[in-house]
PDBQT receptor file of N, H, CA, C and O in Angstrom, charges set to zero:
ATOM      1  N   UNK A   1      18.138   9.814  39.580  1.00  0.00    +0.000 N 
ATOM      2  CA  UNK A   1      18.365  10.233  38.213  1.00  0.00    +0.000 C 
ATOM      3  C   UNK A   1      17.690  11.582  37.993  1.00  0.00    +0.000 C 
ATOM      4  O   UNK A   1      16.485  11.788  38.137  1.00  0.00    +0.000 OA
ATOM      5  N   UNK A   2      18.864  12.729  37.524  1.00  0.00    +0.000 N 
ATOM      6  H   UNK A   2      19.843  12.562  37.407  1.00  0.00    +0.000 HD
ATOM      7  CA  UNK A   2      17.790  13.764  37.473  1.00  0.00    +0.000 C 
ATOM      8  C   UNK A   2      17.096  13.749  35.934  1.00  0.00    +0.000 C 
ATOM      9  O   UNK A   2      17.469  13.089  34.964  1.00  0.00    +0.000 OA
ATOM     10  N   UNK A   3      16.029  14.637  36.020  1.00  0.00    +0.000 N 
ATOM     11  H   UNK A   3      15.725  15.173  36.807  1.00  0.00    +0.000 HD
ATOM     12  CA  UNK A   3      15.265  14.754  34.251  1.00  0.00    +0.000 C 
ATOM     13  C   UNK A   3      16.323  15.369  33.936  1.00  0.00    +0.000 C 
ATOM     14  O   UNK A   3      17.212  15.944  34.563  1.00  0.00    +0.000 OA
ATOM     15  N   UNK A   4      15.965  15.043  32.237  1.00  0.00    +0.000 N 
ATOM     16  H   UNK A   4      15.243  14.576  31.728  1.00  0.00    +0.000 HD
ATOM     17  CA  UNK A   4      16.717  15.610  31.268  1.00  0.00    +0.000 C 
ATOM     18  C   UNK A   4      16.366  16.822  30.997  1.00  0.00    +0.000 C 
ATOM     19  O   UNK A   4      15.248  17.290  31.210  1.00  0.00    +0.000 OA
ATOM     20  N   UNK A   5      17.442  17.481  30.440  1.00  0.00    +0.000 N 
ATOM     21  H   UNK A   5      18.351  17.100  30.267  1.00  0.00    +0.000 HD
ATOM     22  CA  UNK A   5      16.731  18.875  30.187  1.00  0.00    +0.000 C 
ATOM     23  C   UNK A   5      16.019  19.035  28.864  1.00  0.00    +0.000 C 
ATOM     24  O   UNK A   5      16.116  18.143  28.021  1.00  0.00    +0.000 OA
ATOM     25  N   UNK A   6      15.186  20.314  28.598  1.00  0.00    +0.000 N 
ATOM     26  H   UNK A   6      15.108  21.039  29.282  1.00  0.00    +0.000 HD
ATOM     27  CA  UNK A   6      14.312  20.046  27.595  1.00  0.00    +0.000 C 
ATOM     28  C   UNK A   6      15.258  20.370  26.628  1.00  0.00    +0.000 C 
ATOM     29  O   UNK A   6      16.341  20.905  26.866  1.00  0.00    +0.000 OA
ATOM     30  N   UNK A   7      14.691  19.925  25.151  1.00  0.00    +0.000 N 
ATOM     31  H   UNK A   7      13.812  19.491  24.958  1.00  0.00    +0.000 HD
ATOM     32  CA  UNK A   7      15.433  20.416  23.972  1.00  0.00    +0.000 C 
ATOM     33  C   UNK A   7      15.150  21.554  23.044  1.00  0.00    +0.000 C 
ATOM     34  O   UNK A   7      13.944  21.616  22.802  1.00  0.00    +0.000 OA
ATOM     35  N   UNK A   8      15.658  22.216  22.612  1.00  0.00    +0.000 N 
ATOM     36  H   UNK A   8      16.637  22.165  22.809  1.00  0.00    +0.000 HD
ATOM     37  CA  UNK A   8      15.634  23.399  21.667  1.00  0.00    +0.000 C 
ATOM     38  C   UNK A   8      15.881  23.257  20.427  1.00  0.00    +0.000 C 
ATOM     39  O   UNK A   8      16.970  22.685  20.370  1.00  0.00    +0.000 OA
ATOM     40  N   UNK A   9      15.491  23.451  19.388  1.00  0.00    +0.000 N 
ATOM     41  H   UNK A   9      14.607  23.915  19.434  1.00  0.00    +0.000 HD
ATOM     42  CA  UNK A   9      16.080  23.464  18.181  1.00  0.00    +0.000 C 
ATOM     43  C   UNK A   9      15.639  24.173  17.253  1.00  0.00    +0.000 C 
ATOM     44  O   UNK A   9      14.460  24.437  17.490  1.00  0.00    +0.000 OA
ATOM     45  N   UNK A  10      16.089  24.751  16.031  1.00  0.00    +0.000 N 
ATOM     46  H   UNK A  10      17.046  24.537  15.838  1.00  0.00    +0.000 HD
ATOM     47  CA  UNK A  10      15.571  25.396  14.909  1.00  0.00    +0.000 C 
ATOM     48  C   UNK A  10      14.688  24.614  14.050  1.00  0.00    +0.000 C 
ATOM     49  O   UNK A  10      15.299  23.576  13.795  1.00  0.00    +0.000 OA
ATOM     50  N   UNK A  11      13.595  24.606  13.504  1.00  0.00    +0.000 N 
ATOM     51  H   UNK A  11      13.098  25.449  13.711  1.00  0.00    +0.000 HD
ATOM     52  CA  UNK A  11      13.190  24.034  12.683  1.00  0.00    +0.000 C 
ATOM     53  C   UNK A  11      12.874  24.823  11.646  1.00  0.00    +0.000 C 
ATOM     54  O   UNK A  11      12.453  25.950  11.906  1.00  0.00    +0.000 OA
ATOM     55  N   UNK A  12      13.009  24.398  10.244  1.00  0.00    +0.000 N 
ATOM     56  H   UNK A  12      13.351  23.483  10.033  1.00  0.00    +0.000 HD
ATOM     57  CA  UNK A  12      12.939  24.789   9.002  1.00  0.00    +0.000 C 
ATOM     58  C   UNK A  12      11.083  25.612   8.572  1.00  0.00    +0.000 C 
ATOM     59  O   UNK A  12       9.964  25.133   8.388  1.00  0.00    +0.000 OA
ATOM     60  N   UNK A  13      11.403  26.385   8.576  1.00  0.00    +0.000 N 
ATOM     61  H   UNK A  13      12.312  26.774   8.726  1.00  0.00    +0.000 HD
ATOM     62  CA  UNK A  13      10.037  27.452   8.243  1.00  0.00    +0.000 C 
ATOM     63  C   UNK A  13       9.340  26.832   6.774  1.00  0.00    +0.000 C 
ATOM     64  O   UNK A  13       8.128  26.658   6.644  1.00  0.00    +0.000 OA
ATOM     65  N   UNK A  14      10.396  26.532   5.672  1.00  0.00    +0.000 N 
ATOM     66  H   UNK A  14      11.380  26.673   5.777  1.00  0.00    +0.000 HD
ATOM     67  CA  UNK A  14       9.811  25.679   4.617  1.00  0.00    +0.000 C 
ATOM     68  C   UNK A  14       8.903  24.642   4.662  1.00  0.00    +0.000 C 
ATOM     69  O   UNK A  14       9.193  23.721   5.425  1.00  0.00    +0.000 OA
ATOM     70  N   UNK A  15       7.835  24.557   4.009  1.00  0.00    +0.000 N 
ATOM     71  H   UNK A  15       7.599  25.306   3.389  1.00  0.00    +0.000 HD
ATOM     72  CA  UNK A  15       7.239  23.015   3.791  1.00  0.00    +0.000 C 
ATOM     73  C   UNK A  15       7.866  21.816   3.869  1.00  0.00    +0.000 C 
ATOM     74  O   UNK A  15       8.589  22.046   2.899  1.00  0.00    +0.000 OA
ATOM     75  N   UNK A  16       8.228  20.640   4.234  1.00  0.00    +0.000 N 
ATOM     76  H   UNK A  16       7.640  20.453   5.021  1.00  0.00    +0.000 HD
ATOM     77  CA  UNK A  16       8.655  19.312   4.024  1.00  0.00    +0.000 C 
ATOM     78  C   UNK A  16       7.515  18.552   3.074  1.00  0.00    +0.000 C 
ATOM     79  O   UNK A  16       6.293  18.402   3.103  1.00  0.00    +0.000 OA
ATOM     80  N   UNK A  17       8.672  18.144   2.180  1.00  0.00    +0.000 N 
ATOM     81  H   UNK A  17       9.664  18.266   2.157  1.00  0.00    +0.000 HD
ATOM     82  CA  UNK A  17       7.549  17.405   0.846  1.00  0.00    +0.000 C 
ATOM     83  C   UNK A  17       7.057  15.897   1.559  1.00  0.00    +0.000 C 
ATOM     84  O   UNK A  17       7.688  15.358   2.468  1.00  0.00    +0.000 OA
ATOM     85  N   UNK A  18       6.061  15.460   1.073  1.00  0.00    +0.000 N 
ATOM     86  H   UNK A  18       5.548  15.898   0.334  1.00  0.00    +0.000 HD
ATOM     87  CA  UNK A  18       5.540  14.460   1.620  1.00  0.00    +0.000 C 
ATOM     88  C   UNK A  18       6.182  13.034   1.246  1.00  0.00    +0.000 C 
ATOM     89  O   UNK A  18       6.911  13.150   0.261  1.00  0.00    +0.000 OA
ATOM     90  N   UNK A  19       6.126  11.789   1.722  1.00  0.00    +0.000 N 
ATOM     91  H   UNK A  19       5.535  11.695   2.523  1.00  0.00    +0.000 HD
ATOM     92  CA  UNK A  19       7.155  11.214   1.381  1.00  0.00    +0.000 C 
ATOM     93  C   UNK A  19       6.629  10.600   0.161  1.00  0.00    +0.000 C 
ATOM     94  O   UNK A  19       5.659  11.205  -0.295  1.00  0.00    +0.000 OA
ATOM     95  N   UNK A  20       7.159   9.127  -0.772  1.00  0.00    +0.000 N 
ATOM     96  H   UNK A  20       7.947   8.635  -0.402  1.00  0.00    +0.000 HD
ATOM     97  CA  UNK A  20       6.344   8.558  -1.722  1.00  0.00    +0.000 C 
ATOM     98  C   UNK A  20       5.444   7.738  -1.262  1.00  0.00    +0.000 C 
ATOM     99  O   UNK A  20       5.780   6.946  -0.382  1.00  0.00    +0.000 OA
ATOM    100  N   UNK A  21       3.951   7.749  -1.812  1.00  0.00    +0.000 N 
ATOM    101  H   UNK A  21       3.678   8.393  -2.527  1.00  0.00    +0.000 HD
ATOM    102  CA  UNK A  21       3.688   6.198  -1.801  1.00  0.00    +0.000 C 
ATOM    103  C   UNK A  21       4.160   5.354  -2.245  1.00  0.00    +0.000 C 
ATOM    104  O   UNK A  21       5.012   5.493  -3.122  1.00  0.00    +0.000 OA
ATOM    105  N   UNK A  22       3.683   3.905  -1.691  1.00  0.00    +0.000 N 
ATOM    106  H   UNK A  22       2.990   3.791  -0.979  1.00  0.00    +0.000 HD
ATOM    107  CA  UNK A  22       4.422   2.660  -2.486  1.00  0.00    +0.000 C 
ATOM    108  C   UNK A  22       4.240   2.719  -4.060  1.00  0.00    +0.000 C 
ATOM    109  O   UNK A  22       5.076   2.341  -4.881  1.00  0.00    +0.000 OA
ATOM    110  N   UNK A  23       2.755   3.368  -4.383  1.00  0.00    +0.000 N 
ATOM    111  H   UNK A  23       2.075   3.675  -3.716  1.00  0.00    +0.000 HD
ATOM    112  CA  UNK A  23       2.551   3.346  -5.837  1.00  0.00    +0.000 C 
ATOM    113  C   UNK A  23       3.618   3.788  -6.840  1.00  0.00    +0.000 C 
ATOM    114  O   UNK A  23       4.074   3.184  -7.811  1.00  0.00    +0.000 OA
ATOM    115  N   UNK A  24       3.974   5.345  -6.212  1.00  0.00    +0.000 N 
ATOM    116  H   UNK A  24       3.603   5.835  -5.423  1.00  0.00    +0.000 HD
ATOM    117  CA  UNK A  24       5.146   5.990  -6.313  1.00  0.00    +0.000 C 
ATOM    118  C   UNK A  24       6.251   5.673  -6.724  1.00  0.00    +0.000 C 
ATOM    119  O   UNK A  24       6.781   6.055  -7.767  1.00  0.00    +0.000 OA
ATOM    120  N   UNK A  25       6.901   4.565  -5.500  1.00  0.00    +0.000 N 
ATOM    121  H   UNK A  25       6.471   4.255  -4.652  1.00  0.00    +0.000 HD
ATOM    122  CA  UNK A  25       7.966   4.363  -5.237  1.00  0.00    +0.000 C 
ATOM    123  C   UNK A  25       8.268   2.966  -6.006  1.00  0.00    +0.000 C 
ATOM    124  O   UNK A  25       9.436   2.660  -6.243  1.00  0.00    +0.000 OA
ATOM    125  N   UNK A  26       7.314   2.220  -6.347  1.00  0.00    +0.000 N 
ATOM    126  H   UNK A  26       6.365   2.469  -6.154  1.00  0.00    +0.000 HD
ATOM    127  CA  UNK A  26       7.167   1.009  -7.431  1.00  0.00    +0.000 C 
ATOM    128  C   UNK A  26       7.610   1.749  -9.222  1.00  0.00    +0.000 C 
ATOM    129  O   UNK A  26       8.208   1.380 -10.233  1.00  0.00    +0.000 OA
ATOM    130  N   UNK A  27       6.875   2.939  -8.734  1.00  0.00    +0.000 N 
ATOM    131  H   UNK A  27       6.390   3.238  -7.913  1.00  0.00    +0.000 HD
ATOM    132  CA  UNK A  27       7.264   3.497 -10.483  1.00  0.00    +0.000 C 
ATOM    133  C   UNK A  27       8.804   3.831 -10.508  1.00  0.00    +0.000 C 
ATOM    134  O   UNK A  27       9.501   3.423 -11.437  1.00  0.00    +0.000 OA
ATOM    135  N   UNK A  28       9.195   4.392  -9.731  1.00  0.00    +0.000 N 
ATOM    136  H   UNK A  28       8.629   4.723  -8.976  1.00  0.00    +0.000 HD
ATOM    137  CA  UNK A  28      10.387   5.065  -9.638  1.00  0.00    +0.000 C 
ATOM    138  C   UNK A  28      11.299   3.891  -9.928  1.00  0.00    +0.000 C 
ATOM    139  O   UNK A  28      12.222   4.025 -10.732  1.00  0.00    +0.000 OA
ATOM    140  N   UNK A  29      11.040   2.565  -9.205  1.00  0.00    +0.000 N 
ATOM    141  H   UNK A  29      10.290   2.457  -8.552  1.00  0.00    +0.000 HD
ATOM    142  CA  UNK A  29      12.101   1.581  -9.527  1.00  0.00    +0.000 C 
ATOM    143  C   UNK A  29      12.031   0.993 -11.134  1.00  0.00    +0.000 C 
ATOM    144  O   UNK A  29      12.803   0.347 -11.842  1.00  0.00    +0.000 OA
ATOM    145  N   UNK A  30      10.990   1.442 -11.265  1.00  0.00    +0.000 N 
ATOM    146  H   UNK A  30      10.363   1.967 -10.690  1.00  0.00    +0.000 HD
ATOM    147  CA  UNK A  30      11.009   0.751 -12.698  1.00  0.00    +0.000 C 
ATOM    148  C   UNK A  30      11.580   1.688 -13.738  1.00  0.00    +0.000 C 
ATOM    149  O   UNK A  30      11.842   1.299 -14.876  1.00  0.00    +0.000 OA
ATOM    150  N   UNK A  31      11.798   3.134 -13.260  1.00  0.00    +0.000 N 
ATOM    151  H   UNK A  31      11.584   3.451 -12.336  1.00  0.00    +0.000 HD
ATOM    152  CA  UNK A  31      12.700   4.429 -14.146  1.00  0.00    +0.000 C 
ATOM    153  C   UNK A  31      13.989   3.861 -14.247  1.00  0.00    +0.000 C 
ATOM    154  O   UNK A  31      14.651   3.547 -15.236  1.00  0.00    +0.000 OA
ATOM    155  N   UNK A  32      14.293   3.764 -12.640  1.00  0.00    +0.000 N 
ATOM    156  H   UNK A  32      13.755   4.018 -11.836  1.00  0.00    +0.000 HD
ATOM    157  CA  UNK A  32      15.738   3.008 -12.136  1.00  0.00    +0.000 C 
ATOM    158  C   UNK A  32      16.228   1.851 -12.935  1.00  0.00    +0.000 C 
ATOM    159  O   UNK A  32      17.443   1.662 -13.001  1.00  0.00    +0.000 OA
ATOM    160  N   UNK A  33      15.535   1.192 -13.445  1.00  0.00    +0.000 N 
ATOM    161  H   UNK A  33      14.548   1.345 -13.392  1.00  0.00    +0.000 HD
ATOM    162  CA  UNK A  33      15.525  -0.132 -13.927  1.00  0.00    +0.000 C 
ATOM    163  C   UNK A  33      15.621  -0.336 -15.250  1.00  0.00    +0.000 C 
ATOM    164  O   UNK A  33      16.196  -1.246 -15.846  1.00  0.00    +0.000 OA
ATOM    165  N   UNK A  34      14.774   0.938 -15.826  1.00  0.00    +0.000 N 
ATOM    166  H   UNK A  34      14.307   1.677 -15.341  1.00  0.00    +0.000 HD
ATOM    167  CA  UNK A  34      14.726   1.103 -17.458  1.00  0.00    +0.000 C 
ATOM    168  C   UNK A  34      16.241   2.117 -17.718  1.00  0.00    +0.000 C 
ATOM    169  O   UNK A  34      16.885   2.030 -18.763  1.00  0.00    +0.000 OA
ATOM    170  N   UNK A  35      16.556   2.866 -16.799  1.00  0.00    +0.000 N 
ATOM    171  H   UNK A  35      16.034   2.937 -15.949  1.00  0.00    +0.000 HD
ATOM    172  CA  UNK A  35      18.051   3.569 -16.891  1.00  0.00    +0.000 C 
ATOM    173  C   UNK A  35      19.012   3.135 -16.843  1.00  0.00    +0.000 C 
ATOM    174  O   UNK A  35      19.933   3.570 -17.534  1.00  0.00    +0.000 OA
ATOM    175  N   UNK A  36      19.154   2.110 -16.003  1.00  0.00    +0.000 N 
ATOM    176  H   UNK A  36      18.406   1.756 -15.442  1.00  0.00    +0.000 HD
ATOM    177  CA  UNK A  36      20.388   0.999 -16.241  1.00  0.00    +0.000 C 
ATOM    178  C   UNK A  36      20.276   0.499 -17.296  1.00  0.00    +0.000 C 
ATOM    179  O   UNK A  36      21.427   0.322 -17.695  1.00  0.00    +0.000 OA
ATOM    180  N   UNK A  37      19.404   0.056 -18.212  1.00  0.00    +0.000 N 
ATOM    181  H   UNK A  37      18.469   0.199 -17.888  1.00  0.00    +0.000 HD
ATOM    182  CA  UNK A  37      19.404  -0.458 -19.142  1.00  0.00    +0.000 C 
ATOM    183  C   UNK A  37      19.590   0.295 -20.111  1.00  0.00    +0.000 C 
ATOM    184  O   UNK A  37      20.076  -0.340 -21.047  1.00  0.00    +0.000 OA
ATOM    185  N   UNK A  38      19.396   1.623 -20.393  1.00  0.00    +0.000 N 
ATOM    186  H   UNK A  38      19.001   2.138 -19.632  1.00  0.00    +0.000 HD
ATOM    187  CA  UNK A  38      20.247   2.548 -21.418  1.00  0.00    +0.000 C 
ATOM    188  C   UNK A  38      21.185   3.185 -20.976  1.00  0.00    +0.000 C 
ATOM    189  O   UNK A  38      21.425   4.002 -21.865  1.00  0.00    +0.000 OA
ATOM    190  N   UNK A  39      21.985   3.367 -20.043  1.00  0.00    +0.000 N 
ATOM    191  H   UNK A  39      21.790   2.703 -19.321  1.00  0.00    +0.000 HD
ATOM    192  CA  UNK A  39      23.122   3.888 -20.025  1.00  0.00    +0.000 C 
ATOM    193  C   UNK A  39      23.884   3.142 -19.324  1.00  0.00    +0.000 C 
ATOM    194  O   UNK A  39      23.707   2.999 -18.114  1.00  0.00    +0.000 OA
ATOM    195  N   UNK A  40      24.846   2.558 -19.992  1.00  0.00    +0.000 N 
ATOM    196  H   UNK A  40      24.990   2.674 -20.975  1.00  0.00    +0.000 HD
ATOM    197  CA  UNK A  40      26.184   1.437 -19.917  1.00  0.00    +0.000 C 
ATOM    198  C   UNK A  40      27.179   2.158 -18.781  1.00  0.00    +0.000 C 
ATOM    199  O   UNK A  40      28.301   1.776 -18.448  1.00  0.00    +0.000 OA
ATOM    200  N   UNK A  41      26.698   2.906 -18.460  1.00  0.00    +0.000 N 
ATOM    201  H   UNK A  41      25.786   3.216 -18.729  1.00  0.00    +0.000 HD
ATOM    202  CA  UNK A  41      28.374   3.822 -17.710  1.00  0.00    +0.000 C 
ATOM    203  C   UNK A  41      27.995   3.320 -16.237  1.00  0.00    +0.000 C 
ATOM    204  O   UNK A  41      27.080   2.580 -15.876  1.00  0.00    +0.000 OA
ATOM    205  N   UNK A  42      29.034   3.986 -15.477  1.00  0.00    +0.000 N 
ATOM    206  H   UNK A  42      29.777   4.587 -15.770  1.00  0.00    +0.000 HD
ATOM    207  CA  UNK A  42      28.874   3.278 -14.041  1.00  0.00    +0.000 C 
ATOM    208  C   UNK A  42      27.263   4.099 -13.190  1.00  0.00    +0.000 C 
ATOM    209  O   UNK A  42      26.542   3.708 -12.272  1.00  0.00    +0.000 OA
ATOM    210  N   UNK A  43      27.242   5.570 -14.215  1.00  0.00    +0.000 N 
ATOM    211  H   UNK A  43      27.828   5.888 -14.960  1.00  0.00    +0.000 HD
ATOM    212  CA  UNK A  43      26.091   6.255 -13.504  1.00  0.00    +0.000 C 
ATOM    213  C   UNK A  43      24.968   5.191 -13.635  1.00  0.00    +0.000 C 
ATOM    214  O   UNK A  43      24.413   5.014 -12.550  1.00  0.00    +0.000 OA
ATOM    215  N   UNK A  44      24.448   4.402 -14.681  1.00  0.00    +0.000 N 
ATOM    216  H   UNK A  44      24.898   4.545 -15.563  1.00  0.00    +0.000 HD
ATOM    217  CA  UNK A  44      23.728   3.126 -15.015  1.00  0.00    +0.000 C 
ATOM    218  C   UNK A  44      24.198   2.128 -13.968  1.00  0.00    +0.000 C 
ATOM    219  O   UNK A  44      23.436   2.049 -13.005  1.00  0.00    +0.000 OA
ATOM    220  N   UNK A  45      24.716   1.752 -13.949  1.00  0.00    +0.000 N 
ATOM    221  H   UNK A  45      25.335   1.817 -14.732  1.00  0.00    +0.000 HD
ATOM    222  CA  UNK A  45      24.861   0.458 -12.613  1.00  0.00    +0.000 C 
ATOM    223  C   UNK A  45      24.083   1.117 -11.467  1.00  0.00    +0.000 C 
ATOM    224  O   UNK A  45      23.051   0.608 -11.029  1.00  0.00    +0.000 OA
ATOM    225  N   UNK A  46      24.554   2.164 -11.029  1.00  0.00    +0.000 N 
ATOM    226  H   UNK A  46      25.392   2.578 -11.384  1.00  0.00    +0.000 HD
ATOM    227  CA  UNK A  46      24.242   3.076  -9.986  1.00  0.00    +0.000 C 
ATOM    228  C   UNK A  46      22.762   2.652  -9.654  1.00  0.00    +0.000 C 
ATOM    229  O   UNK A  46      22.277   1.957  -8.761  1.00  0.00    +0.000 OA
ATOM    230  N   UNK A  47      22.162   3.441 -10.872  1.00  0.00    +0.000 N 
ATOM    231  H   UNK A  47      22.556   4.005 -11.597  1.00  0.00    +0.000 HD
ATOM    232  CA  UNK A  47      20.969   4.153 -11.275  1.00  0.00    +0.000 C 
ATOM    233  C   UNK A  47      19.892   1.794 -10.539  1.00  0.00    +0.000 C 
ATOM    234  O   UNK A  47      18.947   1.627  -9.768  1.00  0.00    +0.000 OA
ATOM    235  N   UNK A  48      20.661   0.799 -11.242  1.00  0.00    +0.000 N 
ATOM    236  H   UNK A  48      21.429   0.935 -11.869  1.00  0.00    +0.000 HD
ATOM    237  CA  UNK A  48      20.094  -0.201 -10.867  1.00  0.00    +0.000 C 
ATOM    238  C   UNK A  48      20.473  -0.813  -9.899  1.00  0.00    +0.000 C 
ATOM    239  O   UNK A  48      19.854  -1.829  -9.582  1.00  0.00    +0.000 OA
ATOM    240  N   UNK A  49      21.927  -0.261  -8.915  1.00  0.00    +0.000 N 
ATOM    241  H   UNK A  49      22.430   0.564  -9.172  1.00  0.00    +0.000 HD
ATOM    242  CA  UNK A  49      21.674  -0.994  -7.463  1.00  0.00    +0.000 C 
ATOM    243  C   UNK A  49      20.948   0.036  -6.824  1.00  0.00    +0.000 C 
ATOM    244  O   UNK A  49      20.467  -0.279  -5.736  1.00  0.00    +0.000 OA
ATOM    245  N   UNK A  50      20.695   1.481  -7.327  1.00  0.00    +0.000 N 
ATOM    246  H   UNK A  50      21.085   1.737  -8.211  1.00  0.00    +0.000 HD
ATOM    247  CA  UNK A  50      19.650   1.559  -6.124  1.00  0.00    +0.000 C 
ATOM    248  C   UNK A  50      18.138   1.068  -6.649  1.00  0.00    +0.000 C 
ATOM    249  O   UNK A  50      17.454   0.857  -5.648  1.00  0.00    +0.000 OA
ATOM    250  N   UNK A  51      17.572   0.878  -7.567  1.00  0.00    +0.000 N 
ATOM    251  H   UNK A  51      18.128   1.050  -8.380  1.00  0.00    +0.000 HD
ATOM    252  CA  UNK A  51      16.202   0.312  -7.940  1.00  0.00    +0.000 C 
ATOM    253  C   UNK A  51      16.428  -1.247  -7.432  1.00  0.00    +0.000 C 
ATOM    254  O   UNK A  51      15.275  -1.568  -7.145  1.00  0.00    +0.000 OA
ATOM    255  N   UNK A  52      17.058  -2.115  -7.226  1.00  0.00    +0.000 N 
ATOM    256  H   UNK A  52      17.994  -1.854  -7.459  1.00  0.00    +0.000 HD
ATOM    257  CA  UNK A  52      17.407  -3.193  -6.298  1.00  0.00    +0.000 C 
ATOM    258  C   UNK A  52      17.291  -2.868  -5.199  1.00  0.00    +0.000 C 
ATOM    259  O   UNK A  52      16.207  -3.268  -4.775  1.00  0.00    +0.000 OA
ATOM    260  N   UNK A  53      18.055  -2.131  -4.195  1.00  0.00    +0.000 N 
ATOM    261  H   UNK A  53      18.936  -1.806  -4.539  1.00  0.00    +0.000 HD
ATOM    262  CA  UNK A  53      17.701  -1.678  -2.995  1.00  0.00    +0.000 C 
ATOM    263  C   UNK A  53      16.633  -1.320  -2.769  1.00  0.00    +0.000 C 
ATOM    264  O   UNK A  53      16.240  -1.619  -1.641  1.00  0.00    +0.000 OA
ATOM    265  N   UNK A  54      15.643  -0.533  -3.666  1.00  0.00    +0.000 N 
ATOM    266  H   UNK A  54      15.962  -0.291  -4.582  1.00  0.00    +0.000 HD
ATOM    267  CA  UNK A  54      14.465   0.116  -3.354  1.00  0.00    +0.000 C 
ATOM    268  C   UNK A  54      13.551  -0.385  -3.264  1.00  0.00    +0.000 C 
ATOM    269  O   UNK A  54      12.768  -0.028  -2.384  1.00  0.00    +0.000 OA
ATOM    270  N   UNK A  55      13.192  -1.571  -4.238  1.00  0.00    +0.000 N 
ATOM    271  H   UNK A  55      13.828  -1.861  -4.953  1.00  0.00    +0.000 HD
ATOM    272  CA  UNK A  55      12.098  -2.553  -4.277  1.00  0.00    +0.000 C 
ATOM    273  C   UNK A  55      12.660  -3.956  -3.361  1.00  0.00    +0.000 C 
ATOM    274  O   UNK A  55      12.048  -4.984  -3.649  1.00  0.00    +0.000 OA
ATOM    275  N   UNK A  56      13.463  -4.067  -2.579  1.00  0.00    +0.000 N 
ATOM    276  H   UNK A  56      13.960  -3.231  -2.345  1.00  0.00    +0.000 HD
ATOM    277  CA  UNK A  56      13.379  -4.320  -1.540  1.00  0.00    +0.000 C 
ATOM    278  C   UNK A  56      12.727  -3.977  -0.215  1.00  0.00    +0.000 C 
ATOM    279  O   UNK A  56      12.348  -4.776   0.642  1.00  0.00    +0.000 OA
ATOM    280  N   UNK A  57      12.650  -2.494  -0.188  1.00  0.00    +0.000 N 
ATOM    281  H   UNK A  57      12.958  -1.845  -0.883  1.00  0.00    +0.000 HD
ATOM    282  CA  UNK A  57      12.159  -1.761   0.682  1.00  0.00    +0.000 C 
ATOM    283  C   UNK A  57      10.493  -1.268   0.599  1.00  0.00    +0.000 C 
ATOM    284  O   UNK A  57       9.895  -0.755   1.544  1.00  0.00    +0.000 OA
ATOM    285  N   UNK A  58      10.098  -1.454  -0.302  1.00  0.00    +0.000 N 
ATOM    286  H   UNK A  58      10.584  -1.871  -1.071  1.00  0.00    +0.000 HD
ATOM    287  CA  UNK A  58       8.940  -1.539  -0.752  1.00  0.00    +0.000 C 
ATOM    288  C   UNK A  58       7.933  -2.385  -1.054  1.00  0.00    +0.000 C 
ATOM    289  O   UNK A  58       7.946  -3.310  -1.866  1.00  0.00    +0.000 OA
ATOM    290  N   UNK A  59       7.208  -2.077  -0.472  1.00  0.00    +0.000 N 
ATOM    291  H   UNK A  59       7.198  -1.325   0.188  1.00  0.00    +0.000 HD
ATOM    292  CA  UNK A  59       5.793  -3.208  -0.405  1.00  0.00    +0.000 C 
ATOM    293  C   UNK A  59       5.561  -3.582  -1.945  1.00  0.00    +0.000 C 
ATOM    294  O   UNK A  59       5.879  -2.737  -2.781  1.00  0.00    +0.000 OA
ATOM    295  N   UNK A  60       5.054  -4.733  -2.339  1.00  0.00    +0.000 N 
ATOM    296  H   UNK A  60       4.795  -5.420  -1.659  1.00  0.00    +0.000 HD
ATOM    297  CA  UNK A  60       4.449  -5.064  -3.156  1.00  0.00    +0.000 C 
ATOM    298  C   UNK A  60       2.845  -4.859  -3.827  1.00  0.00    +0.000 C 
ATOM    299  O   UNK A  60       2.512  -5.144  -4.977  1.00  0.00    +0.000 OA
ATOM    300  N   UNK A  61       2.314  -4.504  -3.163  1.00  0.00    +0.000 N 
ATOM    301  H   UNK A  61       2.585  -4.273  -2.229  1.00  0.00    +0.000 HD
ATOM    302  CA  UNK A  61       1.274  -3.995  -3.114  1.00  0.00    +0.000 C 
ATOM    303  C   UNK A  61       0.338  -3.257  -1.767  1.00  0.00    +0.000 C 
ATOM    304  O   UNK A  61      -0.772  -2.771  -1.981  1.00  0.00    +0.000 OA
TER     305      UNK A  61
């Protein structure tokens, strides 16, 4: 098997933002959660299957 060859790539000169904490990411579902609940349109459904999805993905504490 020969080695692979090495890889090259561009990487972005910009900062990358850091990701959320869970603390974070607990608040955010609860924005998600309070937005479905005032806006009736499908952007509102939206807005609460992803705060469903999210606090799935997220620790509880």
């Amino acid at each position: 098997m020969e080695p692979a060859e090495p890889l090259y790539g561009e990487y972005p000169n910009h900062p990358r933002l850091p990701l959320l904490t869970a603390a974070e990411a607990r608040d955010a579902v609860g924005y998600l959660m309070k937005l479905e609940q005032l806006d009736l349109t499908p952007h509102g459904r939206a807005a609460g299957d992803l705060a469903r999805d999210q606090a799935l993905r997220t620790p509880s504490e």
